[in-house]
BAKOLBA-250335 format. One record per residue (C-alpha): residue in three letters; x, y, z. Coordinates in steps of 0.05 Angstrom, whole numbers, plus 5000, padded with zeros to 4 digits. Example, Ala and Ser with C-alpha at 12.3 -4.5 7.8 and 13.67 -1.06 7.14 Angstrom:
<atoms>
  type    px    py    pz
   ALA  5246  4910  5156
   SER  5273  4979  5143
</atoms>
This chain:
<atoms>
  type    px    py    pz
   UNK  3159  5568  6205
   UNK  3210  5514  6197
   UNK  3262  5517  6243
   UNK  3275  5589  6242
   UNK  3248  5634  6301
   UNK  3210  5693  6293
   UNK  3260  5732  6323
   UNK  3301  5721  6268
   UNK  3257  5756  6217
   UNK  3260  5825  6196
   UNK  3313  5876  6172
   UNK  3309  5948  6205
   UNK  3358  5998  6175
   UNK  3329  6051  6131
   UNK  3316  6026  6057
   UNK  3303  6073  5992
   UNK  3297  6025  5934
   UNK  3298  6047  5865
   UNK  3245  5999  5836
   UNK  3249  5974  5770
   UNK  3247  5904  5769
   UNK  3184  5906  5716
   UNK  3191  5863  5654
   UNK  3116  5863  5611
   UNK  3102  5937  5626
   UNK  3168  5956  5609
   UNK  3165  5922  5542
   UNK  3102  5968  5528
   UNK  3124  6025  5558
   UNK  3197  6013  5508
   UNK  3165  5985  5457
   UNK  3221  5942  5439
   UNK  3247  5882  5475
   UNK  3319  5901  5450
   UNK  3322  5970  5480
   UNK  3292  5944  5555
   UNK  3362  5934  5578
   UNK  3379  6003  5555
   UNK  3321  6031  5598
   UNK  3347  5995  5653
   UNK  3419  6021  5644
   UNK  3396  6089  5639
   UNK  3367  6088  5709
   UNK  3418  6050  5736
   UNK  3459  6114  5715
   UNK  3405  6155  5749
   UNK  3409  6124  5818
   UNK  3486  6123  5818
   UNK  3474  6194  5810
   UNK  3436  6208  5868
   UNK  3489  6174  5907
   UNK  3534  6212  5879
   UNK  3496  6278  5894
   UNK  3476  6257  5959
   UNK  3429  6199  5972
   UNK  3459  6152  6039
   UNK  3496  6098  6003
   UNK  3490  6047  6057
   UNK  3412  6056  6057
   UNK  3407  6060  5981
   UNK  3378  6000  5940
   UNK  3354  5979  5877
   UNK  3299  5927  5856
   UNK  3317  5898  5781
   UNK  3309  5832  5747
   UNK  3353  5781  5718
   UNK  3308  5786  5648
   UNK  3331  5852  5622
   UNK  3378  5883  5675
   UNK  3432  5820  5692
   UNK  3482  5878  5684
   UNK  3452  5924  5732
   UNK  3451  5866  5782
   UNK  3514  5852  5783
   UNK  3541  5921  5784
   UNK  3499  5936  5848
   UNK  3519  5881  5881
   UNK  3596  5890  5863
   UNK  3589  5971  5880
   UNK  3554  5954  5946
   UNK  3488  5972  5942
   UNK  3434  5932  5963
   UNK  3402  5892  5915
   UNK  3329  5857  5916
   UNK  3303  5820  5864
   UNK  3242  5788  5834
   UNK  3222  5720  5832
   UNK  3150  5722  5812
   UNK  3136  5712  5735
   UNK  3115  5773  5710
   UNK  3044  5802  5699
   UNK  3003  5737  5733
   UNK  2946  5740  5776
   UNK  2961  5688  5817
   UNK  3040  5692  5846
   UNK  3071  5629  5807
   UNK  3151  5624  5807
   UNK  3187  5660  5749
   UNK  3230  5600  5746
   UNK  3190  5550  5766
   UNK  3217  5492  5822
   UNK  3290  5518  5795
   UNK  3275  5581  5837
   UNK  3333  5576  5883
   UNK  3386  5566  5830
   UNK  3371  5630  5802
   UNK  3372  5663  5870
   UNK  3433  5632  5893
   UNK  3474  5656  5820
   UNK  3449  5728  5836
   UNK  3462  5728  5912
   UNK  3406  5782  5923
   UNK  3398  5819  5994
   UNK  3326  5804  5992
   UNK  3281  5755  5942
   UNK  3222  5798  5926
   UNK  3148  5775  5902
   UNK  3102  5810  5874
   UNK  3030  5781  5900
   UNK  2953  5804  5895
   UNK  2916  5764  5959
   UNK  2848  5798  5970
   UNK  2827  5764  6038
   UNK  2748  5764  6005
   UNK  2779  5739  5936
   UNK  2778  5661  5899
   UNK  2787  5623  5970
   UNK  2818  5567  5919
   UNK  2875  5605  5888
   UNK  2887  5642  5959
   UNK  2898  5575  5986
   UNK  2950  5561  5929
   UNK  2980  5629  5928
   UNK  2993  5614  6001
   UNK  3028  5545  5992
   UNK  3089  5573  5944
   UNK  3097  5633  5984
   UNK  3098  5583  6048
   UNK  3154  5553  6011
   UNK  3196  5604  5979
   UNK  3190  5634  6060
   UNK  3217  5574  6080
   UNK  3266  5563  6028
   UNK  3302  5632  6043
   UNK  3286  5622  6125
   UNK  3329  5571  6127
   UNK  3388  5599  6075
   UNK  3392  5662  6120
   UNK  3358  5702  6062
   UNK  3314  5758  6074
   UNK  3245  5759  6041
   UNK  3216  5825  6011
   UNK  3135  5819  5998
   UNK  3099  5863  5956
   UNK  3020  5849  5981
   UNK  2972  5890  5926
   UNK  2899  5877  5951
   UNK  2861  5891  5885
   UNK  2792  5902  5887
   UNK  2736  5845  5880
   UNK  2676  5879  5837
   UNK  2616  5858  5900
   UNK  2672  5908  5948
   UNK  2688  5959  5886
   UNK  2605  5971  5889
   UNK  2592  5974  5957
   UNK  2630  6037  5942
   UNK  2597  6060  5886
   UNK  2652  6033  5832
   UNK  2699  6091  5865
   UNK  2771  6062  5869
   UNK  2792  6126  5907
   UNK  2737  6107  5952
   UNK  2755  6031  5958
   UNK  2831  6055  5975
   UNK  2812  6099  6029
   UNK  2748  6059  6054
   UNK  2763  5984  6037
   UNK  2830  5964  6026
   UNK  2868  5990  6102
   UNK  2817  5938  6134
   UNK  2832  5882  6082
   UNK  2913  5889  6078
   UNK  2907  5875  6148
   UNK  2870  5805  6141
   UNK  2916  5788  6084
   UNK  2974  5801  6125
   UNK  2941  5758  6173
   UNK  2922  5704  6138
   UNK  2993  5707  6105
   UNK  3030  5698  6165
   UNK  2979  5641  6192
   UNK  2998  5608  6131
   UNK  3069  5602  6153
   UNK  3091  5660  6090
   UNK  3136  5703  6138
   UNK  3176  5769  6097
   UNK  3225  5800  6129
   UNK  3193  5861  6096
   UNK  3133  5883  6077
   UNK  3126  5932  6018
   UNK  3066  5963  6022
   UNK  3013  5994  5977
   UNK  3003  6071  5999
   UNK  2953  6094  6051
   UNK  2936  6159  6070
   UNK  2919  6156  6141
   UNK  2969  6153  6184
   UNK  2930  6114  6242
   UNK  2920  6053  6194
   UNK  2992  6053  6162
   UNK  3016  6054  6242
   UNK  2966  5985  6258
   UNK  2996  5958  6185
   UNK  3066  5960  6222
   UNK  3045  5929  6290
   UNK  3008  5874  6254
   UNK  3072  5855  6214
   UNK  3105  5858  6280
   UNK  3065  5818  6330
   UNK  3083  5761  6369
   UNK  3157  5765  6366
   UNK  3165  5786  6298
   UNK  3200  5850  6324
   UNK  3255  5878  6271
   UNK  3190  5853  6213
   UNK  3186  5917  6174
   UNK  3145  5955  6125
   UNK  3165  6001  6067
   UNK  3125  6051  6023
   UNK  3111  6034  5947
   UNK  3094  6087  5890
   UNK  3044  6050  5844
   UNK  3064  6100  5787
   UNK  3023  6160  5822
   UNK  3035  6227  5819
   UNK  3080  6268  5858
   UNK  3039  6293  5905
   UNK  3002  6221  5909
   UNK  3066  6189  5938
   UNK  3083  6240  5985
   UNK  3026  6234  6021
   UNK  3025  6162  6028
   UNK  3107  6171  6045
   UNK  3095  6229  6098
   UNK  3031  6182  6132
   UNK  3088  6127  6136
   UNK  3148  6171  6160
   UNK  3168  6162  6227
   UNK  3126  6107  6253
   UNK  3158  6045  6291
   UNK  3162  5991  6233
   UNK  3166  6027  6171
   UNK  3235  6038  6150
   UNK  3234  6070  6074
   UNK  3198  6054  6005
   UNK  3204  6010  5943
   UNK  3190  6065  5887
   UNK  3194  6054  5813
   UNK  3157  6094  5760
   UNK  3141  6150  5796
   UNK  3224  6161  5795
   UNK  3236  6141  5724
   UNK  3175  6146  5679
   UNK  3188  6208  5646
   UNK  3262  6193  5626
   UNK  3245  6119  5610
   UNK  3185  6160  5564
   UNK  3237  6197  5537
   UNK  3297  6144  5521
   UNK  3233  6104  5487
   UNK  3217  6162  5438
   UNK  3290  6166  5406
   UNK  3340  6123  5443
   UNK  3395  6158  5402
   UNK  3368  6227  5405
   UNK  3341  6234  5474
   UNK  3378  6282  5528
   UNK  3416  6231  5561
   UNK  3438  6270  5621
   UNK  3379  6306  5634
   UNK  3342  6239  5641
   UNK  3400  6220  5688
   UNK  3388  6272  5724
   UNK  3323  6274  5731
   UNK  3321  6203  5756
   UNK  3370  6222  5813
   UNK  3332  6282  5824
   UNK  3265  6251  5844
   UNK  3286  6196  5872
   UNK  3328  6244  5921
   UNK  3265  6278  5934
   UNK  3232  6223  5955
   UNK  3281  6211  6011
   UNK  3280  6280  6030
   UNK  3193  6278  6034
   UNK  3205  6216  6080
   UNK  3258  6243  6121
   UNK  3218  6304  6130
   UNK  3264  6353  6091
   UNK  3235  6404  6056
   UNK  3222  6380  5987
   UNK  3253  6418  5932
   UNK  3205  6435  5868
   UNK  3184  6369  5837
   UNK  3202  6401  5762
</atoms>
Protein backbone atom coordinates (compact mmCIF):
# COMPACT_ATOMS: atom_id res chain seq x y z
CA UNK A 1 0.00 0.00 0.00
CA UNK A 2 2.23 2.74 -1.20
CA UNK A 3 4.73 3.62 1.08
CA UNK A 4 2.81 3.58 4.16
CA UNK A 5 3.11 0.47 6.58
CA UNK A 6 0.41 -1.38 7.92
CA UNK A 7 1.21 -0.42 11.22
CA UNK A 8 0.34 2.84 10.50
CA UNK A 9 -3.35 2.14 9.85
CA UNK A 10 -6.11 2.26 12.19
CA UNK A 11 -7.52 4.64 14.84
CA UNK A 12 -8.50 3.01 18.30
CA UNK A 13 -10.16 5.43 20.73
CA UNK A 14 -13.86 4.98 21.23
CA UNK A 15 -16.02 6.68 18.40
CA UNK A 16 -20.03 7.53 18.60
CA UNK A 17 -20.79 9.26 15.30
CA UNK A 18 -23.92 10.97 14.75
CA UNK A 19 -24.52 10.04 11.08
CA UNK A 20 -26.08 12.17 8.76
CA UNK A 21 -24.09 12.69 5.95
CA UNK A 22 -27.19 11.57 3.50
CA UNK A 23 -28.05 13.88 0.64
CA UNK A 24 -30.91 11.98 -1.95
CA UNK A 25 -32.84 10.36 1.00
CA UNK A 26 -32.80 13.42 2.83
CA UNK A 27 -34.29 15.37 0.02
CA UNK A 28 -37.29 12.81 0.13
CA UNK A 29 -37.51 12.42 3.50
CA UNK A 30 -37.62 16.90 3.58
CA UNK A 31 -39.23 17.18 0.69
CA UNK A 32 -37.57 20.33 -0.16
CA UNK A 33 -34.04 20.90 -1.20
CA UNK A 34 -34.23 24.40 0.60
CA UNK A 35 -35.11 23.12 4.04
CA UNK A 36 -32.21 20.08 3.97
CA UNK A 37 -29.80 22.39 5.57
CA UNK A 38 -32.34 23.17 8.23
CA UNK A 39 -32.68 19.39 8.95
CA UNK A 40 -29.15 19.22 9.30
CA UNK A 41 -28.94 22.24 11.70
CA UNK A 42 -31.54 20.84 13.77
CA UNK A 43 -29.52 17.76 14.55
CA UNK A 44 -26.49 19.41 14.77
CA UNK A 45 -28.41 21.17 17.75
CA UNK A 46 -29.39 17.68 18.92
CA UNK A 47 -25.87 16.21 19.24
CA UNK A 48 -24.47 19.38 20.93
CA UNK A 49 -27.06 18.49 23.25
CA UNK A 50 -26.07 15.23 24.20
CA UNK A 51 -22.73 16.67 24.88
CA UNK A 52 -24.04 18.96 26.77
CA UNK A 53 -26.13 16.42 28.84
CA UNK A 54 -23.48 14.01 28.97
CA UNK A 55 -22.18 12.23 25.91
CA UNK A 56 -17.84 11.99 26.14
CA UNK A 57 -16.90 14.97 24.08
CA UNK A 58 -13.52 13.63 23.07
CA UNK A 59 -15.19 10.39 21.70
CA UNK A 60 -18.17 12.18 20.15
CA UNK A 61 -18.40 12.62 16.26
CA UNK A 62 -20.48 13.52 13.54
CA UNK A 63 -20.69 12.31 9.83
CA UNK A 64 -22.22 15.31 7.50
CA UNK A 65 -21.62 16.44 4.00
CA UNK A 66 -20.38 19.46 2.32
CA UNK A 67 -23.85 19.50 0.07
CA UNK A 68 -26.35 20.58 2.61
CA UNK A 69 -24.53 20.82 6.00
CA UNK A 70 -21.03 23.13 5.06
CA UNK A 71 -22.15 24.88 8.28
CA UNK A 72 -22.29 21.97 10.46
CA UNK A 73 -18.83 21.03 9.21
CA UNK A 74 -17.23 23.76 10.07
CA UNK A 75 -18.75 24.27 13.41
CA UNK A 76 -17.66 20.66 14.45
CA UNK A 77 -14.45 21.03 13.45
CA UNK A 78 -13.98 24.61 15.08
CA UNK A 79 -15.92 23.17 18.49
CA UNK A 80 -13.64 20.08 18.47
CA UNK A 81 -15.51 17.35 17.61
CA UNK A 82 -14.57 14.87 15.30
CA UNK A 83 -15.69 15.20 11.98
CA UNK A 84 -15.93 12.49 9.03
CA UNK A 85 -17.18 13.12 5.85
CA UNK A 86 -18.39 11.69 2.63
CA UNK A 87 -16.81 11.49 -0.56
CA UNK A 88 -18.92 9.09 -2.49
CA UNK A 89 -21.64 10.68 -4.81
CA UNK A 90 -24.72 9.99 -3.38
CA UNK A 91 -27.27 7.14 -4.09
CA UNK A 92 -24.84 5.05 -6.82
CA UNK A 93 -24.41 1.53 -7.06
CA UNK A 94 -21.14 1.46 -7.89
CA UNK A 95 -18.78 3.86 -5.40
CA UNK A 96 -17.77 6.72 -8.00
CA UNK A 97 -16.18 10.05 -6.42
CA UNK A 98 -18.70 12.84 -5.45
CA UNK A 99 -16.27 15.16 -6.92
CA UNK A 100 -14.77 13.42 -9.39
CA UNK A 101 -10.55 13.47 -9.85
CA UNK A 102 -10.99 16.98 -7.81
CA UNK A 103 -11.60 14.68 -4.77
CA UNK A 104 -8.76 15.85 -2.69
CA UNK A 105 -9.40 19.55 -3.06
CA UNK A 106 -12.60 19.18 -1.43
CA UNK A 107 -11.05 17.10 1.32
CA UNK A 108 -8.24 19.24 1.92
CA UNK A 109 -10.84 22.68 2.26
CA UNK A 110 -12.82 20.65 4.88
CA UNK A 111 -9.86 19.09 6.76
CA UNK A 112 -12.04 16.08 7.90
CA UNK A 113 -10.73 13.46 10.70
CA UNK A 114 -11.63 10.70 8.47
CA UNK A 115 -12.84 10.63 4.50
CA UNK A 116 -15.73 8.26 4.54
CA UNK A 117 -17.25 6.10 1.49
CA UNK A 118 -20.12 4.68 1.25
CA UNK A 119 -19.62 1.22 -0.95
CA UNK A 120 -21.88 -1.94 -1.83
CA UNK A 121 -19.06 -4.87 -2.89
CA UNK A 122 -20.87 -8.28 -2.80
CA UNK A 123 -17.82 -10.69 -3.16
CA UNK A 124 -20.41 -13.07 -5.63
CA UNK A 125 -21.61 -9.70 -7.35
CA UNK A 126 -20.67 -8.11 -11.25
CA UNK A 127 -16.81 -9.34 -11.04
CA UNK A 128 -16.45 -6.23 -13.65
CA UNK A 129 -17.68 -3.34 -11.58
CA UNK A 130 -15.99 -5.07 -8.33
CA UNK A 131 -12.82 -4.82 -10.18
CA UNK A 132 -13.51 -0.99 -10.77
CA UNK A 133 -15.06 -0.30 -7.44
CA UNK A 134 -11.70 -1.64 -6.18
CA UNK A 135 -9.36 0.61 -8.35
CA UNK A 136 -10.84 4.18 -6.92
CA UNK A 137 -11.03 2.95 -3.49
CA UNK A 138 -7.23 1.65 -4.09
CA UNK A 139 -6.68 5.21 -4.83
CA UNK A 140 -8.55 7.35 -2.59
CA UNK A 141 -6.65 4.66 0.20
CA UNK A 142 -3.65 5.72 -1.16
CA UNK A 143 -4.33 9.26 -1.59
CA UNK A 144 -5.19 9.75 2.21
CA UNK A 145 -2.19 6.93 3.25
CA UNK A 146 0.15 9.09 2.21
CA UNK A 147 -1.50 12.70 3.49
CA UNK A 148 -1.65 11.07 7.04
CA UNK A 149 -5.53 10.94 6.63
CA UNK A 150 -7.57 8.38 8.15
CA UNK A 151 -10.03 6.41 5.97
CA UNK A 152 -13.59 5.49 7.28
CA UNK A 153 -15.33 2.57 4.96
CA UNK A 154 -18.79 1.88 5.00
CA UNK A 155 -18.90 -1.93 3.27
CA UNK A 156 -22.93 -2.73 2.64
CA UNK A 157 -23.00 -6.30 1.07
CA UNK A 158 -26.49 -6.20 -0.66
CA UNK A 159 -27.98 -9.18 -1.72
CA UNK A 160 -27.57 -10.81 -5.34
CA UNK A 161 -31.19 -12.37 -6.24
CA UNK A 162 -29.36 -16.40 -7.03
CA UNK A 163 -28.11 -15.80 -2.82
CA UNK A 164 -31.58 -13.90 -1.77
CA UNK A 165 -33.30 -17.49 -3.09
CA UNK A 166 -31.17 -19.90 -1.81
CA UNK A 167 -32.87 -18.44 1.24
CA UNK A 168 -36.18 -18.48 0.23
CA UNK A 169 -36.34 -14.53 -0.77
CA UNK A 170 -36.01 -13.95 3.24
CA UNK A 171 -33.69 -10.87 3.78
CA UNK A 172 -33.85 -11.58 7.55
CA UNK A 173 -32.65 -14.90 6.55
CA UNK A 174 -29.85 -13.71 4.10
CA UNK A 175 -28.62 -11.24 7.08
CA UNK A 176 -28.30 -13.88 9.57
CA UNK A 177 -27.35 -16.84 7.10
CA UNK A 178 -25.49 -15.14 4.10
CA UNK A 179 -24.10 -11.93 4.54
CA UNK A 180 -21.44 -12.64 8.03
CA UNK A 181 -19.68 -15.16 5.55
CA UNK A 182 -19.60 -12.69 2.56
CA UNK A 183 -18.48 -9.31 4.52
CA UNK A 184 -15.67 -11.36 5.35
CA UNK A 185 -14.55 -12.11 1.61
CA UNK A 186 -15.26 -8.50 0.74
CA UNK A 187 -13.11 -7.33 3.39
CA UNK A 188 -10.71 -9.68 2.00
CA UNK A 189 -10.70 -9.03 -1.29
CA UNK A 190 -10.74 -5.26 -0.31
CA UNK A 191 -7.61 -5.30 1.44
CA UNK A 192 -5.87 -7.65 -1.37
CA UNK A 193 -6.76 -4.95 -3.58
CA UNK A 194 -4.50 -2.54 -1.78
CA UNK A 195 -8.11 -0.42 -0.34
CA UNK A 196 -6.85 -0.27 3.39
CA UNK A 197 -9.56 1.96 6.01
CA UNK A 198 -8.41 2.86 9.01
CA UNK A 199 -11.99 1.91 10.00
CA UNK A 200 -14.40 -0.21 9.13
CA UNK A 201 -18.10 0.73 9.63
CA UNK A 202 -19.96 -2.09 9.66
CA UNK A 203 -23.46 -3.32 8.72
CA UNK A 204 -25.09 -4.96 12.04
CA UNK A 205 -24.81 -8.61 12.92
CA UNK A 206 -26.36 -10.39 15.55
CA UNK A 207 -24.02 -13.00 16.51
CA UNK A 208 -21.48 -12.10 18.44
CA UNK A 209 -18.91 -14.97 17.29
CA UNK A 210 -19.03 -13.55 13.63
CA UNK A 211 -18.91 -9.71 14.55
CA UNK A 212 -15.60 -10.90 16.81
CA UNK A 213 -13.88 -12.86 13.33
CA UNK A 214 -15.19 -9.41 11.37
CA UNK A 215 -12.67 -7.54 13.77
CA UNK A 216 -9.65 -10.00 13.53
CA UNK A 217 -9.97 -10.07 9.78
CA UNK A 218 -9.74 -6.20 9.59
CA UNK A 219 -6.83 -6.65 11.85
CA UNK A 220 -4.57 -9.34 10.48
CA UNK A 221 -1.13 -9.20 9.43
CA UNK A 222 -0.03 -6.12 11.16
CA UNK A 223 -2.98 -4.10 10.68
CA UNK A 224 -3.28 -3.91 14.57
CA UNK A 225 -5.08 -0.45 15.75
CA UNK A 226 -7.55 -1.33 12.10
CA UNK A 227 -10.96 -0.95 13.73
CA UNK A 228 -14.58 -1.62 13.26
CA UNK A 229 -17.68 0.42 14.27
CA UNK A 230 -21.46 -0.45 14.43
CA UNK A 231 -23.98 1.19 11.84
CA UNK A 232 -27.88 1.62 12.36
CA UNK A 233 -29.33 1.11 8.82
CA UNK A 234 -32.51 3.11 10.00
CA UNK A 235 -33.74 -0.06 12.22
CA UNK A 236 -35.61 -0.05 15.06
CA UNK A 237 -34.63 0.44 18.50
CA UNK A 238 -34.41 -2.77 19.59
CA UNK A 239 -32.80 -3.82 16.00
CA UNK A 240 -29.66 -1.72 16.79
CA UNK A 241 -29.17 -2.70 20.14
CA UNK A 242 -28.69 -5.97 19.47
CA UNK A 243 -26.37 -5.62 16.72
CA UNK A 244 -24.52 -2.80 19.26
CA UNK A 245 -24.55 -5.22 22.40
CA UNK A 246 -23.08 -8.36 19.85
CA UNK A 247 -20.31 -5.68 19.04
CA UNK A 248 -19.63 -4.24 22.60
CA UNK A 249 -16.58 -5.18 24.13
CA UNK A 250 -14.79 -7.16 21.56
CA UNK A 251 -11.01 -6.37 20.64
CA UNK A 252 -11.42 -4.16 17.36
CA UNK A 253 -14.63 -2.60 17.55
CA UNK A 254 -14.49 0.73 19.07
CA UNK A 255 -18.18 2.48 18.69
CA UNK A 256 -20.87 3.04 15.80
CA UNK A 257 -21.71 5.30 12.89
CA UNK A 258 -25.60 5.81 13.53
CA UNK A 259 -27.89 8.08 11.61
CA UNK A 260 -31.65 7.69 11.24
CA UNK A 261 -32.27 5.59 13.90
CA UNK A 262 -31.14 8.96 16.11
CA UNK A 263 -32.88 11.53 14.09
CA UNK A 264 -35.77 10.24 11.97
CA UNK A 265 -38.57 11.11 14.04
CA UNK A 266 -37.50 14.86 14.62
CA UNK A 267 -36.23 15.18 11.00
CA UNK A 268 -40.18 13.62 10.30
CA UNK A 269 -41.28 16.21 12.37
CA UNK A 270 -39.24 19.52 11.25
CA UNK A 271 -40.42 18.19 7.53
CA UNK A 272 -44.22 18.38 8.42
CA UNK A 273 -44.15 22.22 9.51
CA UNK A 274 -40.66 23.63 9.73
CA UNK A 275 -42.16 26.69 11.42
CA UNK A 276 -44.58 24.93 13.65
CA UNK A 277 -42.80 21.88 14.79
CA UNK A 278 -41.60 21.54 18.63
CA UNK A 279 -38.19 22.59 18.15
CA UNK A 280 -36.80 21.55 21.45
CA UNK A 281 -38.45 18.46 21.86
CA UNK A 282 -36.90 17.31 18.56
CA UNK A 283 -33.56 18.57 20.08
CA UNK A 284 -34.02 16.67 22.65
CA UNK A 285 -35.04 13.81 21.43
CA UNK A 286 -32.02 13.62 19.09
CA UNK A 287 -29.64 13.91 22.14
CA UNK A 288 -31.74 11.54 23.92
CA UNK A 289 -31.29 8.53 21.63
CA UNK A 290 -28.27 9.06 20.51
CA UNK A 291 -27.16 9.04 24.37
CA UNK A 292 -28.84 5.86 24.59
CA UNK A 293 -27.05 4.40 22.14
CA UNK A 294 -23.79 4.95 23.97
CA UNK A 295 -25.17 3.84 27.07
CA UNK A 296 -26.52 0.17 25.13
CA UNK A 297 -22.83 -0.11 23.95
CA UNK A 298 -21.19 0.74 27.05
CA UNK A 299 -23.40 -1.63 28.76
CA UNK A 300 -25.39 0.89 30.90
CA UNK A 301 -28.72 0.23 31.51
CA UNK A 302 -30.70 1.76 28.80
CA UNK A 303 -33.29 4.28 29.85
CA UNK A 304 -36.96 3.86 28.07
CA UNK A 305 -36.48 4.44 24.34
CA UNK A 306 -39.81 6.94 24.40
Amino acid sequence: MSSIGLGDLGYDERLYILAFDHRGSFEKMVGDVDRVPGAKSLIWEGFQRGVEEGVPKEFAGVLVDAQYGPTVAREAKAGGYKLAMPVEKSGQNEFDFEYGEQFGEKIEEFDPDFSKVLVRYNPEGDPEMNERQVVKLRQLSEWLHERGRKFLFELLVPAEPAQLERVGGSEERYDVETRPQLMLEAILQLQNGGVEPDIWKIEGISDREACNEIAHLARREGRDKVSCVVLGRGASDEKVDEWLRAAAGLDGYIGFAIGRSIFAEAVKAYASDPEGFDRQAAVESIARKYRRFIEVYEGAPAPASA
